[in-house]
N, C-alpha and C positions, 0 to 999 in steps of 0.2 A: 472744612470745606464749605459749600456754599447749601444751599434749601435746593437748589434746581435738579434736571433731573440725572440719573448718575450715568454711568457710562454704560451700563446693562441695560438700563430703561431705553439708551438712546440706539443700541444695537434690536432693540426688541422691534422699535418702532420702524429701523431700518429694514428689518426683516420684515413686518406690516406693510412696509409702503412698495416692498419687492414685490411681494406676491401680486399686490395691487397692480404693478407696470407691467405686471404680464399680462393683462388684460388690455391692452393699448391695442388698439386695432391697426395704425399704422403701423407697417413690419419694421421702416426706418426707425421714426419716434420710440416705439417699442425697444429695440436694442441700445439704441441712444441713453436713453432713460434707465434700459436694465444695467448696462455699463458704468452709468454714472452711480447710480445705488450703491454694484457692486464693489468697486473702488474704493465710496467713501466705508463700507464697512471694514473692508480691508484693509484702509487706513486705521480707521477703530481698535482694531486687533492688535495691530504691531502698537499703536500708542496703550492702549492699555497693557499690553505685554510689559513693554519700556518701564512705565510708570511704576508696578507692581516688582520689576527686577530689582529699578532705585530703591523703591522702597526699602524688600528686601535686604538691600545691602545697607539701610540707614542711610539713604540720603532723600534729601527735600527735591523730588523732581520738579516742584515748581517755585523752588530759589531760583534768582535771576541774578548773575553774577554779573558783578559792573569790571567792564578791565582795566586791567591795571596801568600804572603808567609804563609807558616803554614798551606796551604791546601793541603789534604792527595793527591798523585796520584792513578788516577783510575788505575786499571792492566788493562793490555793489551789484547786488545780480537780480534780473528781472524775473520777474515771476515765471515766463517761460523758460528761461533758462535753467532757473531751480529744481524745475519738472524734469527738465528731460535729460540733465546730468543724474538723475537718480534713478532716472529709467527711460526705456528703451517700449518699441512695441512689437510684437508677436507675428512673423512673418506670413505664419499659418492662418491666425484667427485673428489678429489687428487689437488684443489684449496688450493692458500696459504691464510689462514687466520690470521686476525691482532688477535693481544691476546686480546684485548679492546670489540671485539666483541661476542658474544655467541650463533653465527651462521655461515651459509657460507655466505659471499655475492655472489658466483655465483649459488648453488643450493637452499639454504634457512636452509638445515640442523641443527640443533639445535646441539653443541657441545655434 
């Protein structure tokens, strides 16, 4: 892999800049901010999870497979779209929820 830094350095740092945004004096900015943190750590998690299952199993999670001929192309999807086919948000507390799940993970809310 590369010199930079790893995926525990960059959760650590996530966890540093958390604490930091609760310090945000506007209530808005403040939640904003703490949401966005929180997300991207939580992204972190499941990617580092993924990564270490491949592993695990013997495979290169960052082989990039070219396709083959005769395989259909997926259509093209926009970035928002990508988002919110994979998640939904939290009736209760306006968290993004993963579709896999049938609750919130930040209130407990049952879909």
């Amino acid at each position: 892999m590369s010199d930079g830094p790893s995926v525990d350095e960059f959760m650590r740092h996530l966890q540093s800049v958390l604490e930091d945004a609760a310090t945000i004096s506007d209530d808005s900015e403040r939640e904003k901010r703490l949401w966005q943190i929180e997300a991207t750590l939580q992204e972190t998690i499941i990617f580092k999870n993924r990564y270490l299952g491949l592993k695990e199993h013997g495979i290169d999670p960052l082989r990039l497979i070219d396709p083959q001929e005769g395989d259909p192309t997926p259509p093209r999807t926009t970035m928002a779209e990508a988002v919110m086919s994979s998640s939904s948000t939290c009736g209760k507390c306006g968290s993004v929820m993963d579709s896999d799940l049938d609750f919130c993970p930040s209130c407990g809310e049952k879909k």
